[in-house]
Each structure stands twice: as structure tokens, then as C-alpha cells.
N, C-alpha and C positions, 0 to 999 in steps of 0.2 A: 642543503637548505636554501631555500629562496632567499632575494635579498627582502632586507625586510623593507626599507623604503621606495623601492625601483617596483611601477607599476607593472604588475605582470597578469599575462591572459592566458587561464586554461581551459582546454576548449574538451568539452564532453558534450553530450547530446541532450537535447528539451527534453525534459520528462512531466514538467508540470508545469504552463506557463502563469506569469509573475515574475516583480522585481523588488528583488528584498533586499535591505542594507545593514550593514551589522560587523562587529567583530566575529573573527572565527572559534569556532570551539572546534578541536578537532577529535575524534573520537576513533582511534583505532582499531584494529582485533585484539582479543584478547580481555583482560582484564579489565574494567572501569576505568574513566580515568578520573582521576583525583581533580577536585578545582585548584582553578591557576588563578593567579594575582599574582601583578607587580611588584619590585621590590626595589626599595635605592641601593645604591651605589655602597653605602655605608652595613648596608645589612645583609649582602654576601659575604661576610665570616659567621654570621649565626646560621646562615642557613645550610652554610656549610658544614659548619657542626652540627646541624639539627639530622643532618642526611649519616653524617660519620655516627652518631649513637641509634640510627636505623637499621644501619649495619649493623653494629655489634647487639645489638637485640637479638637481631634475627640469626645472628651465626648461634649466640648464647643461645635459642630455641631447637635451632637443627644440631649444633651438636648434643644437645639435650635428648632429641629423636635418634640421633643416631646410637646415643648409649643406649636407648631405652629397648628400638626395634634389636640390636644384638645381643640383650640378655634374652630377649624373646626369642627370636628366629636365628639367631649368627651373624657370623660379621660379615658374610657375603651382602643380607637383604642390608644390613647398616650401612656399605659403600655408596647406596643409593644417594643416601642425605650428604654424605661427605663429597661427593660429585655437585650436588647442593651450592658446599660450603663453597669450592672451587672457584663456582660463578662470581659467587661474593669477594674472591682474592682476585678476582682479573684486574691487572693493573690497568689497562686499557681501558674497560669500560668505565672501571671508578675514576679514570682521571678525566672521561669524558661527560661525565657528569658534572662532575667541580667545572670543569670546563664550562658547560651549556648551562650553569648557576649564574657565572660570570657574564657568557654573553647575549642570554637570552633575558637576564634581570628578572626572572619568575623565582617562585618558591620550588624550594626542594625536593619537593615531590612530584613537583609536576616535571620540572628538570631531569630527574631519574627516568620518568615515564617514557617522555619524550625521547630518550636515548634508548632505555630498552626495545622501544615501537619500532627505530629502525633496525636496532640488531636482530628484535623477532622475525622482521618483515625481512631483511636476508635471509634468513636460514629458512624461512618458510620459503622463499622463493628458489632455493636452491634443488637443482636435482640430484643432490647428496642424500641417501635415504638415511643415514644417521643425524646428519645435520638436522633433518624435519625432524625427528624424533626427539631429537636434543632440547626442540623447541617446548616441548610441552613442561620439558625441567624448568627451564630460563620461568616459563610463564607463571611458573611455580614457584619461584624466587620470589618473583618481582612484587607478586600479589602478598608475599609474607613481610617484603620492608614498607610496601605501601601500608599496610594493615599496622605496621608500627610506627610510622609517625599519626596514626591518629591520636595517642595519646599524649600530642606535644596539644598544649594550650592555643598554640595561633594555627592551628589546623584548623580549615574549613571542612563539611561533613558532606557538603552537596555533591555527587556528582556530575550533573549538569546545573551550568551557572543558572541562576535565577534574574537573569538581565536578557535581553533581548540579545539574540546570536544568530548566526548562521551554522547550522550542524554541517561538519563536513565528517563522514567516517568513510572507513573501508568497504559497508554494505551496512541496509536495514532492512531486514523482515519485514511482511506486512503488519505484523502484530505491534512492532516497533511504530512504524508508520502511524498507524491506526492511535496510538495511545502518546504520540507528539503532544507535546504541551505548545500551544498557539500563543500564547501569551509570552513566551520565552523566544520559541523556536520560529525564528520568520523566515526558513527557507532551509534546504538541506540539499549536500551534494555527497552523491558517492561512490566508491571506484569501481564498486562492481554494477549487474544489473543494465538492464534496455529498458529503451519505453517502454514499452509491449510486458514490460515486467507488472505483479500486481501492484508491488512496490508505487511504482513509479503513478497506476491505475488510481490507487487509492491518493497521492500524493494529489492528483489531478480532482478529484472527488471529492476532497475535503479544501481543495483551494489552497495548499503549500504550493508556492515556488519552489523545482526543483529540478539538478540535472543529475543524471546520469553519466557513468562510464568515465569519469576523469583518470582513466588507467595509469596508476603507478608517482599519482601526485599527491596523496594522504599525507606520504611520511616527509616530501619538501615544504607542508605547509605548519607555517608556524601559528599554535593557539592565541586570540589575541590582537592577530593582523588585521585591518581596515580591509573592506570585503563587499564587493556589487555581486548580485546572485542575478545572472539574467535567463530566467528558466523560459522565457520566448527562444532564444538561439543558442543556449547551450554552455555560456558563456560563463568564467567563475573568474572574476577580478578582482585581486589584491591590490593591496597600497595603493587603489586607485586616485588617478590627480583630480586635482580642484575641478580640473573643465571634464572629466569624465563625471566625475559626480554630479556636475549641475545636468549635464547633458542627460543622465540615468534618472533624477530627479522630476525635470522636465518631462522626460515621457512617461514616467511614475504617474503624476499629476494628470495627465491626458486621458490614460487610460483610467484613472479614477472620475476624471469628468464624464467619460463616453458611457462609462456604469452606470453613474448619477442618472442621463441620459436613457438607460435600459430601464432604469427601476421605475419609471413613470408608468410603464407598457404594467406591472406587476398585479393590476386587479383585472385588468385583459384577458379576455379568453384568446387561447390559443388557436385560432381559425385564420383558413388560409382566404387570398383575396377574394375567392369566387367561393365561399362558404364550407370546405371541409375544418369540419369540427378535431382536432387531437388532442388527448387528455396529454398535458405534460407535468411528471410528477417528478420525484426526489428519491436519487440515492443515498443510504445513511447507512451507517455500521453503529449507534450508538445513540443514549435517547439524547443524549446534551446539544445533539444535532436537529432535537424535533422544532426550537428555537427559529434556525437557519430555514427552516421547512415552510413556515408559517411567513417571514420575513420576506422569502422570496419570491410567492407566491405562489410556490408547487399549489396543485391538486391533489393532494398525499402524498403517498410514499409508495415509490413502483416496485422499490426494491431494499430490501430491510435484511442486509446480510448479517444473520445469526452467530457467525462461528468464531470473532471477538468476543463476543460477551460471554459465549458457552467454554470456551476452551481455553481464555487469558488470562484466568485464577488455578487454582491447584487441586478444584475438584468442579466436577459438574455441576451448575446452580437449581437447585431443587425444582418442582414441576411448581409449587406457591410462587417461587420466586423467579420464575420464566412468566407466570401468568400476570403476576405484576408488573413485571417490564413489558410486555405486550399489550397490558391494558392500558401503560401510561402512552404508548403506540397510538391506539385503538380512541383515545380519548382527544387526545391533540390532534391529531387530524380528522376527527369527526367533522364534518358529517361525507367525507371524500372517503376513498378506501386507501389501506395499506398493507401492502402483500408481504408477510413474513415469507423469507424464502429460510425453509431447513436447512438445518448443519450440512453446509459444503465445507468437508472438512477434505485433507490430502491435498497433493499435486503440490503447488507453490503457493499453498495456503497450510495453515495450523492442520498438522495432524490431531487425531482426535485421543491416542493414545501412543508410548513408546511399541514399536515392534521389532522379536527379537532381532530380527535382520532387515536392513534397508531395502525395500522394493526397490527392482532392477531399471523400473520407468515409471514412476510413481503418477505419472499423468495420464498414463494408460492401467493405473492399478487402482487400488481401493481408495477412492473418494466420491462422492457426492452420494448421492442415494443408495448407492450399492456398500457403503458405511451404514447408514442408517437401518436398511434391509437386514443388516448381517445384528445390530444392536436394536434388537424390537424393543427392550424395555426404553433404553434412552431415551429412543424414538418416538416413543408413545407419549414417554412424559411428555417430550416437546409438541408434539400434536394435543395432549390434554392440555396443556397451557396455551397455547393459541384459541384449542376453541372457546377455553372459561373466559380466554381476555374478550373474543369476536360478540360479548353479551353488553361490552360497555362502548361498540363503536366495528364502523364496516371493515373484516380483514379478508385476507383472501391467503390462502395458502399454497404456496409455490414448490413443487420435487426438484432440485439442482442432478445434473447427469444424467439425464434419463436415455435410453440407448433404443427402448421399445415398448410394446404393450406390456410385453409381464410384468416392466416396474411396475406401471402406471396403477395396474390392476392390484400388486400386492400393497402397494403404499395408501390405494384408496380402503383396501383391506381394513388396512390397520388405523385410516380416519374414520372409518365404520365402526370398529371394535372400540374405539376410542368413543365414539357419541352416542353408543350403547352405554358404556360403564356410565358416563355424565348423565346421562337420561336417570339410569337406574340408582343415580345417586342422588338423583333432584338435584344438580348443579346445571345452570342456563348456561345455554351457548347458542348463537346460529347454527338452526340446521339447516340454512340456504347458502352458507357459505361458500363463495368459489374457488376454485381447486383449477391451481395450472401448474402447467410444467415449462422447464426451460428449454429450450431448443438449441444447443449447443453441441450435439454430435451429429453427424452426418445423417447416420440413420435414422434418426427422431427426424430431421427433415423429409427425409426419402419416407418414412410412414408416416408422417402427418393426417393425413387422410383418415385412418384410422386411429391414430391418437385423438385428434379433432373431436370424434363421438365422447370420448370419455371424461374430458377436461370443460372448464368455463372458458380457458384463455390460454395463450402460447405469450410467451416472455422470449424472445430471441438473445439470447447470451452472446455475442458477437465477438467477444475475442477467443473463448475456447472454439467456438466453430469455423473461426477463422483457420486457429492456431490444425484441430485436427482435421479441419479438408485440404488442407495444403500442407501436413507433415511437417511444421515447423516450429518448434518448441521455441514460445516466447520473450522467454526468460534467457534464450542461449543467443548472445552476442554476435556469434560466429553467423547464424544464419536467420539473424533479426533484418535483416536487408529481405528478406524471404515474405516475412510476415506481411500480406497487402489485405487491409480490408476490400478492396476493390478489387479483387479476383474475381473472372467469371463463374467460376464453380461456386465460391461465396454467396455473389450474388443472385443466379438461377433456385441456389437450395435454400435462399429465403426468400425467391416468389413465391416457391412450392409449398412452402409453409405459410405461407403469409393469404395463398390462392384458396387452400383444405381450409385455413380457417374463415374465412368466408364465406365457403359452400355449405359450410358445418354452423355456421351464426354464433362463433365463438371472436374475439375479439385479439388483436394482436399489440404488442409490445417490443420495444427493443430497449433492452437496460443496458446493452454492453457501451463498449467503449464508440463507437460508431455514432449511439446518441448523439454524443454530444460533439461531435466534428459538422462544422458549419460548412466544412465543402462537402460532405456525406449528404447534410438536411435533404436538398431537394433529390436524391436517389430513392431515400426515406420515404417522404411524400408522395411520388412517383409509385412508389410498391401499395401507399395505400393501407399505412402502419397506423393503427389508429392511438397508439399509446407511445410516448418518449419517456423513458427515465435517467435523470442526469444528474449530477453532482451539483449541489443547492448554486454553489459560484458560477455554473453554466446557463441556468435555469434564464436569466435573463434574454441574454445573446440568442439563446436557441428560440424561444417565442419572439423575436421580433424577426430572427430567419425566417418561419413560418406563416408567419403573419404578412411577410413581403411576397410570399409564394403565390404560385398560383395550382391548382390541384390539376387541372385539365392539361395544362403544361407540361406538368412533370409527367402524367403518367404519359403522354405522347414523350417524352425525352426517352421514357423505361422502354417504350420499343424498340430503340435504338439499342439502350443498355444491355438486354438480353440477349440482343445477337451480335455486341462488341466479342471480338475473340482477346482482349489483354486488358490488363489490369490500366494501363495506362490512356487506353482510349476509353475505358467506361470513367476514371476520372476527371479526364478532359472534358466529359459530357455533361458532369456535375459541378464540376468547379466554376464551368463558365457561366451556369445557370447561378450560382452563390456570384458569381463576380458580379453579374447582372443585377441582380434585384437585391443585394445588400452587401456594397464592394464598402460602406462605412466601416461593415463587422468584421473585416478581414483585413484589417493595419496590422 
């Protein structure tokens, strides 16, 4: 364990910049963890007996099972639980709990926890293939004594504190991510995961500070500890001193001032010096963010990621109740458009259902439109709900994954079959609605041209196109140094797409991550992107990059750009033009 008082520095990678201050919660694998609170000096004997009649609860439960499974099955399936009980007689870990009562001064349950976290996290680490095995028993345990001190009277019920923290866990899901309590949670760090993860995507999206990758620090970090989260450089400081805190404070404050500063520009139209017009709007996963939408001064919403709200409950939400979330969409940002993009479900987002066996490359398997394709009915409902909502305000609907024409062709199929039924039900909807697709595989670039006829608009998804022209899965750590937005091949196969919809008088976008990077902006410009979509907290910084630009500039810089041979000289090309004309926005 760390010392608790001695300022210490762990250093993992930016995932989301911001700087948040807070006690730590820490949050391991495994089971929940119980709330922690302090304790005096005086009331480590109760709590020490609160933990010893945990125990005997819980033995009195599994030897209960164990009688019970041996009248049923024998006394082979019975030794299961008595392996169980075993855990519960190890003198070692019970004396290391009384122990970490004593010297951690927290409650007993969380004291338990925190001791079992490190023994899991051995035996999971270990390449003993029984040990790993073993693990699932211990996790089995632990969740049966946790589950009995809830019925002591000074049992807290929460599992995450209701005070303002810093989450530090072993990893978070984007679903996890996505459904962060902001009023509690003012920053998160955790040991698995890269930028380039959604995780981290979404983290940046929604405006949490946060880093990445602190490999193999979860279980030295004690719940409770004094905590700087500096998600600009990767930074996760404990027990931090007096002059560290002023000093984190200080440029806290600065960076709130230079905001201040940004949000003057918020009823500004986004136009560059010498008059190109760009619509910049708002990515959102959720309506509580239509708020932030409006505050910030988006022009809509570019990009409306569905697969939250569809897939974060225990059953799919009716076509009524998709069309009322989409109208409350369609309403709040009237009179601007907001493009529902369909269930991208798979890859290292929410599956859509349990499958009996694990696909072998899930990012090369079923997700985005080729889910939807395979699930007409779903599908339909959610196309019937967008278009009932597109009657109370302008939407536009967006295919995720598209590979080539056949999607394109059968998904508008089924928006057809779809404004048939509404027609002949007498339900309104626009039937001028626009229909894009997102340009995030390779192929969809390379046939643009032909896509371009069939669609209103191209969405450029810029981290899966990243991720599949250069072969590098962004979620995997190992060859996250790999993943360069500014690859040449990246950047040629979004002229090519950016050039067909042009010729074609269809309109372009980019909602990935690329958005909203302020040495990216003027490459952006330069291509002659006529739409941004960013995360409501970016939304400032990016219009006033823009608005410093100059449009005849950049697209003479893109000459250059397009016949750089390496990642490193097409962003030398870009950065110096961001250093140039708004070096304020890049402290």
C-alpha cells in the first residue's frame, strides 16, 4: 500500500483533459464495493466484531448449502461449498483484515474488501491456471460476507459515496462511462484502457477528467486518500502538498477564466476569416445533455449515439418510447437539425444481445448496420420512431458501419417500408428527411462516389477509420502508439470522400474524434469539411480555432498534406498553422 501521508505521483496517459480534486473511491474488479467511512480509535473492537458475526453468518449459510446440495446431488457437488468454508478459516487473510481495521481506521467492510481486492488481484494475475480458477470461488465468498453485514444498523447501503470523489477502478465500460453521476464523480482514472479507447472517447465527450492506463496501481491505492486528477498529462496525485495544491488550483482557475473567455464567441457563427461558413454541432448520448446543447451554443446535434438508451436497461424500449425520446431530441434543438445515428451496437461498444460464443474479432464482426440488417423488426421500430419524432422538429438519420452500396440500398429499403406503414396509418412524419451514412471503413471511402448518389450527407467517423486503415485495434495498449489520426492513407481517404460529396452536392461532417483536436482544426478546414461535431465542452475552443482560420490558407496547406509521405510531417503542417493563428488555445 502507498504511504498514506508522502505525496506520491502515478503516471498513466491523458484520456480526458481537466483537473479535478477530490478524495479517492476506489473501485476494483469484482464484486461492488461497499461505502467506506472513518472510524476512531475507540471503535475498532466493534468493528471487529461486526466483521467476526459476518463470518459466522456466512459459514452458518454455506454449511446450510452444503448439507442441503448433498441430500440432492452427494457429497462430491457438497465439497464445493466446504472449499467455500475453507476461505473463511484462512488464518492469514482473517488476520489481515483485523489488521487493515486497525490500520486503515475504516469500517469493516470495506477493510474486508480492500484485503480480499488484493488477494483476487494475485491470483488473477497469476499464470497458475487453478489459482485463476480459484478466483471465482474467493469472489464468491466475499460478495456472501459483504451481503451480511448489511443487516448491521450502521451499515451504509450506497455503493458509490454520494460526495464528490475521484473514481479510480480497475476499468470502466463505456456504458459505465456513459451513466457517471457528474455531481459526485469529478474525474476517473483506471488501470486498464488507451485514449483511443471509447471509454476514454466518451470520457472526453461528456467533459470528465480522466486518465488512463495506471497499470497495476488500483490495489496500492487506498479509498479516502487526498487526490489531483490531472487528465491534461496523465498525472494521478495522492496526499498531494500544500504548494502542489495551490499550484493545481491556480491553473484550475485559468483554465476556467480562458472558458469564460470562449463562451462570449457562443451566439457567433462559426465562419472562418475570409467567409467559409461551418455548421458546428453537439455530440450527446443522452437527452439530459440537450441542456449542455443549447448552453453551448451547438447548432444541433451532429451526432445522437443511440446504443445507451437502447441497450442500458433489460429490455429494448418500445417504438412509443424511442419516438418520445427522439421528439424530446427533435424539439430542443428545433429549428437546427439533429441526426439520430442507429444502434451501433458490438466491437467495444454494448452488444446488442448475449451470443452463444464470443466472436473471434468482434470489430471485424457483427456490429453497426450489419446488426440492424440481420434484426429488421428492431430496426424498423427504431426507424418508425425517428420518423414519428422528425414531425415535431428537423432530424436526419444516420446508417453506423456501412462497408458499401448493398447496405445503403437495403437500410433505405426498410426507411421506405417504414413511411409506407406511417403514411397508411395516418401518423406524420417528414418525408424529406435526410438519410446519411458514416464513413468509417475504408471501402465506403474508396466508393463514395457512388454512395454520394444515394445519401443527403457523409458523417466521417474518424476513429474507426482510422483504427481499420492502419490495422490497429484502439482499445489494445500494445499497439495504441500505432493509432495516428494523421496518417497519410487516413487523410487521402477523407479527401476522397469529402471530394464525391461535392461533386454529388451532398454535404460533409466529421463527428469522430479528430473533431475536436485543435491541431487537427485547420487540416479539417483545409479538406473543406462543411460540418464539426464535438462534445458540448469542446464546442467553444473549436469555434474560435475556426473563426481564427483562414479557408484559402488551409486549403493551399492540404496541397502539401496530400503529398506528405508520414504521419509526422502532415502534422507538423497542421500544428504550426493551430500554433499560428490561435497559440492562446493550446496552453
Amino acid at each position: 500500500m502507498l504511504p498514506k501521508e508522502q505525496e506520491t505521483i502515478i503516471q498513466g496517459s491523458p484520456g480526458s483533459p481537466g483537473i479535478a480534486f477530490g478524495p479517492v473511491h476506489v473501485e476494483a474488479r469484482g464484486f461492488s464495493a461497499p461505502d467506506v467511512y472513518e472510524i476512531d480509535e475507540d471503535q475498532i473492537p466493534l468493528e471487529e466484531e461486526r466483521f467476526r458475526l459476518s463470518l459466522e453468518k456466512t459459514k452458518q449459510e454455506l454449511d446450510e448449502l452444503r448439507n442441503h446440495i448433498e441430500k440432492l446431488s452427494g457429497e462430491e457437488e457438497g465439497k464445493i461449498f466446504g472449499a467455500h468454508l475453507m476461505i473463511l478459516e484462512d488464518r492469514t487473510l482473517l488476520t489481515r483484515v483485523n489488521q487493515a481495521i486497525v490500520k486503515r481506521k475504516q469500517n469493516a467492510e470495506y477493510a474486508f474488501y480492500a484485503v480480499m481486492q488484493n488477494f483476487l488481484e494475485a491470483m488473477r494475475r497469476t499464470n497458475d491456471p487453478y489459482l485463476k480458477e480459484r478466483a471465482t470461488d474467493v469472489d464468491d465468498v466475499c460478495q456472501r460476507v459483504l451481503r451480511n453485514f448489511q443487516h448491521d444498523d450502521e451499515r451504509h447501503d450506497t455503493n458509490r459515496p454520494e460526495h464528490q470523489h475521484i473514481l479510480v477502478a480497475y476499468d470502466l465500460s463505456p456504458s459505465d462511462t456513459a451513466s457517471i453521476d457528474r455531481k459526485h464523480v469529478q474525474g476517473f482514472a483506471t488501470e486498464q484502457g488507451s485514449v483511443n479507447s471509447h471509454t476514454a472517447i466518451l470520457a472526453r465527450s461528456l467533459g470528465i477528467p480522466a486518465i488512463v492506463g495506471i497499470e497495476g496501481s488500483v490495489i496500492d491505492i487506498q479509498t479516502l486518500s487526498d487526490c489531483i486528477l490531472d487528465g491534461y498529462t496523465g498525472k494521478l496525485i495522492l496526499n498531494p502538498s500544500a504548494h502542489t495544491v495551490r499550484k493545481y488550483q491556480e491553473r484550475a482557475e485559468h483554465k476556467k477564466l480562458a472558458r469564460k473567455e470562449l463562451e462570449k464567441l457562443r451566439e457567433e457563427k462559426t465562419t472562418t476569416t475570409d467567409g467559409h461558413r461551418i455548421t458546428l454541432s453537439a455530440n450527446i448520448e443522452f437527452t439530459n445533455e440537450l441542456t449542455m446543447v443549447k448552453e453551448s451554443g451547438a447548432e444541433g446535434v451532429g451526432l445522437f449515439r443511440t446504443e445507451f438508451y437502447l441497450l442500458d436497461g433489460r429490455e429494448m424500449p418500445s417504438e412509443t418510447d424511442q419516438a418520445s425520446v427522439y421528439t424530446e431530441v427533435a424539439e430542443s434543438t428545433r429549428p437546427n437539425q439533429a441526426i439520430i445515428r442507429t444502434l451501433d451496437a458490438g466491437g467495444d461498444k454494448i452488444p446488442i444481445e448475449p451470443l452463444s460464443q464470443p466472436e473471434p474479432n468482434p470489430f471485424l464482426g457483427w456490429r453497426g448496420i450489419r446488426v440492424s440488417l440481420t434484426r429488421k423488426t428492431l430496426f424498423k421500430e427504431q426507424l418508425r420512431a425517428i420518423l414519428r419524432a422528425s414531425a415535431h422538429g428537423k432530424l436526419g438519420i444516420m446508417f453506423p458501419m456501412i462497408s458499401g452500396l448493398r447496405e445503403v440500398r437495403a437500410a433505405k429499403e426498410i426507411v421506405k417500408e417504414s413511411m409506407d406503414e406511417l403514411h397508411k396509418e395516418d401518423i406524420p412524419f417528414d418525408p424529406d428527411i435526410e438519410i446519411g451514412v458514416m464513413i468509417e471503413i475504408p471501402s465506403a471511402a474508396m466508393m463514395a462516389g457512388e454512395i454520394a448518389r444515394e445519401v443527403d450527407f457523409f458523417s466521417i467517423g474518424t476513429n474507426d477509420l482510422i483504427q481499420y486503415t492502419v490495422a490497429v485495434d484502439r482499445v489494445n495498449h500494445y499497439v495504441a502508439h500505432l493509432y495516428k489520426p494523421t496518417h497519410p492513407a487516413v487523410i487521402r481517404l477523407m479527401n476522397i470522400a469529402t471530394r464525391a460529396a461535392k461533386e454529388h452536392g451532398i454535404w460533409t461532417g466529421v463527428c469522430g474524434e479528430m473533431a475536436a483536436d485543435l491541431m487537427i482544426t485547420p487540416l479539417l478546414v483545409g479538406l473543406g469539411i462543411d460540418e464539426l461535431s464535438v462534445g458540448t465542452h469542446k464546442l467553444p475552443s473549436i469555434k474560435k480555432a475556426v473563426r481564427s482560420l483562414s479557408q484559402s490558407e488551409c486549403s493551399e496547406m492540404m496541397k502539401e498534406i496530400l503529398s506528405a509521405p508520414s504521419s509526422p510531417d502532415i502534422s507538423a503542417l497542421s500544428e504550426n498553422m493551430a500554433k499560428l493563428k490561435y497559440p492562446e488555445l493550446l496552453d
